[in-house]
C-alpha positions in Angstrom: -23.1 23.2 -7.5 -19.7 22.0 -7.3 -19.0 18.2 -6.4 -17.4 17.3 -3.2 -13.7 16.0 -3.5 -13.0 12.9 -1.5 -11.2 15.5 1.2 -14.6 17.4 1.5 -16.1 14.5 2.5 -13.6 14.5 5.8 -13.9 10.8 5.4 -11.0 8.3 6.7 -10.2 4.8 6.2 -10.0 2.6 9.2 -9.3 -0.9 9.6 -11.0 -2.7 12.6 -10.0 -6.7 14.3 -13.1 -6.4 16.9 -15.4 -8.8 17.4 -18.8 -6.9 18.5 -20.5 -10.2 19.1 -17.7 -11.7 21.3 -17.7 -8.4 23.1 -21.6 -8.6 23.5 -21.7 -12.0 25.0 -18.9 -10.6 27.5 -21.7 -8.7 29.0 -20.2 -5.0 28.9 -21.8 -2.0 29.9 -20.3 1.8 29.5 -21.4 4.7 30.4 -19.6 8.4 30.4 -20.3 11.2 32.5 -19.9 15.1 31.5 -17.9 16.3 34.5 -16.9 19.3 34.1 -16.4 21.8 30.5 -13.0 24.2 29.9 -14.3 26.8 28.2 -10.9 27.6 27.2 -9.4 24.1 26.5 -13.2 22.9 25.1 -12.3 19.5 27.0 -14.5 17.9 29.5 -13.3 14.8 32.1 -14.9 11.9 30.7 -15.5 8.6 33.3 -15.9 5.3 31.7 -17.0 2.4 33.8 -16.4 -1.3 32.2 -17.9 -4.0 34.2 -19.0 -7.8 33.4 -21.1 -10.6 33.9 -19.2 -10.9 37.4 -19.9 -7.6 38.3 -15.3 -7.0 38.5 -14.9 -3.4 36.9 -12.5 -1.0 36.2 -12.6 2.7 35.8 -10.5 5.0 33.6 -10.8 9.0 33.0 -9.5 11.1 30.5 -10.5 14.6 28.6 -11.9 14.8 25.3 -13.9 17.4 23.1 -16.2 18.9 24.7 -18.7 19.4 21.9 -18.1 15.4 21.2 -19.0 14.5 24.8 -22.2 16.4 24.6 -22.9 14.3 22.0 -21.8 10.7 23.5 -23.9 11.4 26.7 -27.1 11.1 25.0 -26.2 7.3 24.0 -24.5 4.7 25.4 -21.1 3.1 24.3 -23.0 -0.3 23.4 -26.8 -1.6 22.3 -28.7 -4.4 21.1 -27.4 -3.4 18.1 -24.1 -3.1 17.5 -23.6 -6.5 16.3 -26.0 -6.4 13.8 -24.1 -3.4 12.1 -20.6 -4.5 12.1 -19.2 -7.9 11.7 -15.3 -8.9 13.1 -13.4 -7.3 11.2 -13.7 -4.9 7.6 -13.1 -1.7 6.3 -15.4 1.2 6.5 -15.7 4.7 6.2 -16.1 7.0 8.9 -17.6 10.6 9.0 -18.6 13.3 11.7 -19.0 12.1 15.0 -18.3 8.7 14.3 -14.7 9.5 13.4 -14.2 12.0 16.3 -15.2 9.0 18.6 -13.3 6.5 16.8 -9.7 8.1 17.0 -10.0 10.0 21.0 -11.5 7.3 22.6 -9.7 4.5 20.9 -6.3 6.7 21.4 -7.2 7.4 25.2 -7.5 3.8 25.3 -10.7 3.4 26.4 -13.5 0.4 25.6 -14.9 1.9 22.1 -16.4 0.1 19.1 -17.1 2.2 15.6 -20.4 0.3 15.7 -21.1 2.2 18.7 -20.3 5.9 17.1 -22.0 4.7 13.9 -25.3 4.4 16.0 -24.8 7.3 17.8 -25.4 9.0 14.6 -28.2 7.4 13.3 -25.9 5.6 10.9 -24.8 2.1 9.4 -22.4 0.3 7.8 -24.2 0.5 4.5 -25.0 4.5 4.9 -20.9 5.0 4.7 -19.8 2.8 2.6 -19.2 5.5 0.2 -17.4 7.2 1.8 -14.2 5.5 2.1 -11.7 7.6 0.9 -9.1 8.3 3.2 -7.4 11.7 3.6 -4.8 11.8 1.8 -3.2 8.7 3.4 -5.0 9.4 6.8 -5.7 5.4 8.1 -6.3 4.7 11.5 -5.7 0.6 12.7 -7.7 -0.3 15.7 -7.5 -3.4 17.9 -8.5 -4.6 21.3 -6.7 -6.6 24.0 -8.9 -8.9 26.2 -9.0 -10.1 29.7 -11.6 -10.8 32.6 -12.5 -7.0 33.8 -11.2 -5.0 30.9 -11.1 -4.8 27.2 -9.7 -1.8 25.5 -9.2 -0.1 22.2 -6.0 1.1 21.3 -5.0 2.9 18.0 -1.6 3.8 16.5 -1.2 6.8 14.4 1.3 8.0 12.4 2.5 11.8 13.3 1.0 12.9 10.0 -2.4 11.3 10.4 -2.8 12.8 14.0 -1.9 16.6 12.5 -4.7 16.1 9.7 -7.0 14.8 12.1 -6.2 17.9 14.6 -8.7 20.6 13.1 -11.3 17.8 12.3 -11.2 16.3 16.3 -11.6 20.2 17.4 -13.9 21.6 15.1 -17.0 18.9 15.9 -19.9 21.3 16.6 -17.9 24.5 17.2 -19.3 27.5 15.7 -17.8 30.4 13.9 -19.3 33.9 13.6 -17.5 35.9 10.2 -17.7 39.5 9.6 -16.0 40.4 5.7 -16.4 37.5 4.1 -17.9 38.8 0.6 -14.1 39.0 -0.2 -11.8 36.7 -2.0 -10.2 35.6 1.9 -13.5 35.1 3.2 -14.6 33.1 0.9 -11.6 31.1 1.2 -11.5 31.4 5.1 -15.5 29.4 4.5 -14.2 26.6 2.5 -11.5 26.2 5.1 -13.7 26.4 8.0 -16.5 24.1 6.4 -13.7 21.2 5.4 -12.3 21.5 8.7 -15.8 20.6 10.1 -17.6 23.8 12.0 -20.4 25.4 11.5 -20.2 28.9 10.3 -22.7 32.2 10.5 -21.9 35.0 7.9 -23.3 38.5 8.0 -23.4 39.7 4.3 -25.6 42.8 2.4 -24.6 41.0 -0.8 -25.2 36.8 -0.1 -24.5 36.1 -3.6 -20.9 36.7 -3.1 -20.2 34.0 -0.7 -19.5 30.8 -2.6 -21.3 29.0 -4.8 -21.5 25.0 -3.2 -24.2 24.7 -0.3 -23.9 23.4 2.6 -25.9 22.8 5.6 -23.0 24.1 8.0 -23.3 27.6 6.2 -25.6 30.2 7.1 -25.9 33.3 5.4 -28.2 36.2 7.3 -28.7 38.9 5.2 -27.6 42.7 6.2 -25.5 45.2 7.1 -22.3 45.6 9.5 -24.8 48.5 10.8 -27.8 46.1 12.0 -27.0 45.5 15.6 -30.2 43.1 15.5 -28.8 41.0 12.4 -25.2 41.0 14.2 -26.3 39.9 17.6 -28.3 37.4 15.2 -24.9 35.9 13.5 -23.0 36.3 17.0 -25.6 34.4 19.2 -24.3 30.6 20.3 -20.8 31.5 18.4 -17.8 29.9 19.7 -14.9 32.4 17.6 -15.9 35.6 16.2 -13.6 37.3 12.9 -13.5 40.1 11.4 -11.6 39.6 7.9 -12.8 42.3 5.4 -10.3 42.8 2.7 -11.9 45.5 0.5 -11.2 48.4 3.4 -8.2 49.5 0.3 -11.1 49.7 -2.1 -12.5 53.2 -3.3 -15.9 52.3 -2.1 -14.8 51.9 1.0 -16.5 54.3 3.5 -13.7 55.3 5.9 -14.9 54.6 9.5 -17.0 51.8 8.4 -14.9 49.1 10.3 -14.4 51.2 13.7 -17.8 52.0 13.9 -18.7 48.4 13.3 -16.2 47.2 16.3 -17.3 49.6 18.2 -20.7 48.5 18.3 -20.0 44.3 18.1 -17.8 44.4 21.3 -20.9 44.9 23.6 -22.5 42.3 21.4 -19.5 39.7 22.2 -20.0 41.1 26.2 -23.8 40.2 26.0 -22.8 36.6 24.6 -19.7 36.2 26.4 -21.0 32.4 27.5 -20.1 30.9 24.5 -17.5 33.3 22.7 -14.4 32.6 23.0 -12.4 34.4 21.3 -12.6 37.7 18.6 -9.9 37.7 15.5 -9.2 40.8 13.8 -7.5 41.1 10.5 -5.4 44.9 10.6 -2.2 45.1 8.4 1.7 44.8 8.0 1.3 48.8 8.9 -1.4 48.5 11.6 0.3 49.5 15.5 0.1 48.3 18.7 -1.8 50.6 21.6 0.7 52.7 22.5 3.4 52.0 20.1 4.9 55.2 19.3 5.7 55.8 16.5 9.8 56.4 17.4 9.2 52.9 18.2 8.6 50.8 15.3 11.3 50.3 12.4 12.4 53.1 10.4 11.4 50.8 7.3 7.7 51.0 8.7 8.3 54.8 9.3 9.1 55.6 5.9 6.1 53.0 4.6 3.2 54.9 6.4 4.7 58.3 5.6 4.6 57.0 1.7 0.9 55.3 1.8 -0.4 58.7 4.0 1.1 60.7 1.0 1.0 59.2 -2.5 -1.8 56.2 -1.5 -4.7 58.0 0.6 -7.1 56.1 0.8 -4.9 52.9 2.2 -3.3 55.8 4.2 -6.7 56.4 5.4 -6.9 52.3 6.4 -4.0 52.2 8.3 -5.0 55.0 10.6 -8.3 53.5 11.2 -6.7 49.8 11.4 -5.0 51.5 14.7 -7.9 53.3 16.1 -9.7 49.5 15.9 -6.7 48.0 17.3 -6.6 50.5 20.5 -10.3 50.3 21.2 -10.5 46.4 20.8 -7.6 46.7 23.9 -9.5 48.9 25.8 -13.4 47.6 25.8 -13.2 44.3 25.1 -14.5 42.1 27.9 -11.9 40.9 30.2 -14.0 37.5 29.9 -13.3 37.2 26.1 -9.9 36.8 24.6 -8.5 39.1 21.4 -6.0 38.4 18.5 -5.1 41.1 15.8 -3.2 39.5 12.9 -0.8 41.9 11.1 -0.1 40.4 7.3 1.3 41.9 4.6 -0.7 42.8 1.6 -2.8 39.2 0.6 -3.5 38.6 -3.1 -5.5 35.6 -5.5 -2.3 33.9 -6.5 -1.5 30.3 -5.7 -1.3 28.9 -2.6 2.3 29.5 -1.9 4.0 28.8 1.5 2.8 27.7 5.0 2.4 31.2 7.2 3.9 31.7 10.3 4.3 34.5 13.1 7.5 36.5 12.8 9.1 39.2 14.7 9.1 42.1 11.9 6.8 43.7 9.9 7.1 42.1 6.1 7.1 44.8 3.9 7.8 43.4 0.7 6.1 40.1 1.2 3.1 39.2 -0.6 0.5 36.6 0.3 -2.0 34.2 -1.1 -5.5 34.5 0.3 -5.9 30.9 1.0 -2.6 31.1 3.1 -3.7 33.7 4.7 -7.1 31.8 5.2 -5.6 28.6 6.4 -3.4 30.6 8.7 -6.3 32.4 10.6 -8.5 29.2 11.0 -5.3 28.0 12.6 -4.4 31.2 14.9 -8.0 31.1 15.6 -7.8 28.8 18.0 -4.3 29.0 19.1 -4.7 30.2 22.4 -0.8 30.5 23.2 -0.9 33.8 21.1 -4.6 35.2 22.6 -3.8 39.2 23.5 -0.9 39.6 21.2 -0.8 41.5 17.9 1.7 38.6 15.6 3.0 39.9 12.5 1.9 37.3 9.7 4.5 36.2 6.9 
């Protein structure tokens, strides 16, 4: 088993002026309130009432995770206890849940202690201690300004820290259903997805291929792309679905494999439309749009199908089947669950070399490293600004 690097651990350093005890004696009592989930945004309005001794109070309402507020309902903001974990003052190490809550509430400026999240997680100072690495940099300073009716939280960020916190604040108890991930960019598509905090469900006839460290937000089930019962198993309660086999080139490769497979998961997303939000498909550079004829695309992309039909069959073969998936995903998917097709160029296991982005033009003679390619899906996952669209990848 491989050791966890301080950056596994998704563990930040933040510095904290409050004095829980002072707060305590103010006589403070929060609650929140789940008013209403986006299943598209994953935010929920959040209410949180402040009021004291002399009954004044004031009311403020923002949005926040919505997996995070499912989890702050079930305690409230302050206890018995609070003072007894943390002290005025200190630095600590934050993980899961606790560090969700301390950087959106504080930020949306409302009453919030890190004692608070730390017992919301059955945790102490003590249990984290260790873990108080930051991210590369990532700190987070908190204080509190005091008056009669209010007392808020307030923390300053740099740009940098809030764009490394970004996948961690919306990944909290999101879940990921992978198809392909036996591969070299599945496997790096996991460690990505595990390190940005969700929980991820892999369907795999050969398990030993999928990493070697363990984790307890990684379950394997065992089959094949053809067990609709073991599918529906790895779809069920799934937030984002993929679909990112990279060995369709291989010889072994049964041709037809992947658009049976599609054709047979899209009633299984319908059935658990609920909670899916979204299905990613990983085509190619050569792969079309529905309906793109072929008069239409560049004569550069012309003359590369033509070449891969002819001399390279089998990939010839892909290509072909890439656009048949492509087509039927457009037509039979359910209008209540949103598609993205990524078109990169061929990926290989070379260093990491360059942040990926969308471009206009198919990148023929671009090649790309798996863990770009990796990082770059767990991104456009989630980016719904390019939902129903087919982006080239380079």
């Amino acid at each position: 088993m491989v050791a966890e690097s301080p950056l596994e651990k998704l563990s930040l350093s933040a510095t904290f002026s409050a004095d829980l005890a002072s707060q305590k004696s103010q006589g403070y009592e929060q609650s929140t309130h789940r008013k209403e989930a986006s299943k598209t945004s994953e935010s929920v309005a959040i209410e949180t009432s402040c009021e004291t001794d002399t009954g004044v109070s004031e009311k403020k309402t923002s949005t926040s995770n919505r997996a995070f507020v499912d989890e702050f309902t079930r305690f409230s903001f302050f206890n018995s206890q609070n003072s007894d974990n943390m002290g005025s003052g200190g630095v600590v190490g934050v993980s899961g849940v606790a560090k969700n809550a301390a950087s959106q509430m504080a930020s949306a400026g409302f009453p919030f202690s890190i004692g608070d999240a730390l017992r919301m997680i059955g945790q102490n100072n003590e249990a984290v201690a260790e873990e108080q690495t930051p991210i590369g940099g990532l700190e987070c300073s908190v204080s509190y300004e005091s008056s009669n009716s209010y007392r808020s939280y307030m923390t300053t960020m740099t740009r940098e820290s809030q764009t490394k916190l970004e996948h961690v604040l919306t990944a909290q108890e999101l879940n990921i259903a992978l198809f392909g991930a036996s591969g070299p960019l599945g496997n790096h598509f996991i460690r990505k997805a595990l390190l940005a905090g969700y929980n991820i469900k892999v369907l795999s006839s050969t398990p030993r291929s999928i990493l070697e460290e363990e984790s307890e937000s990684l379950t394997i089930v065992e089959g094949s792309l053809k067990d609709k019962d073991k599918v529906e198993e790895v779809v069920e309660s799934a937030d984002y679905v993929l679909y990112l086999a990279d060995d369709t080139t291989q010889k072994s490769y049964l041709p037809g494999t992947t658009h049976e497979f599609v054709q047979m998961l899209l009633p299984v997303l319908k059935k658990y439309g609920d909670t899916v939000m979204a299905f990613v498909y990983m085509a190619t550079h050569l792969s079309s749009e529905p309906n793109q004829k072929i008069k239409g695309t560049s004569l550069k992309v012309r003359v590369m199908k033509t070449y891969y039909k002819a001399k390279r069959k089998n990939f010839g073969r892909v290509v072909t089947e890439s656009d048949q998936v492509i087509s039927h995903i457009v037509n039979n998917i359910s209008s209540d669950i949103d598609f993205l097709v990524l078109r990169p160029p061929i990926a290989k296991e070379i260093d990491s070399i360059d942040k990926l982005s969308v471009v206009d033009k198919a990148p023929l003679r671009s090649t790309i490293a798996y863990i770009d390619l990796a990082e770059f899906a767990l991104q456009a996952m989630k980016d719904e600004s390019i939902y129903g669209s087919f982006p080239y990848v380079r």
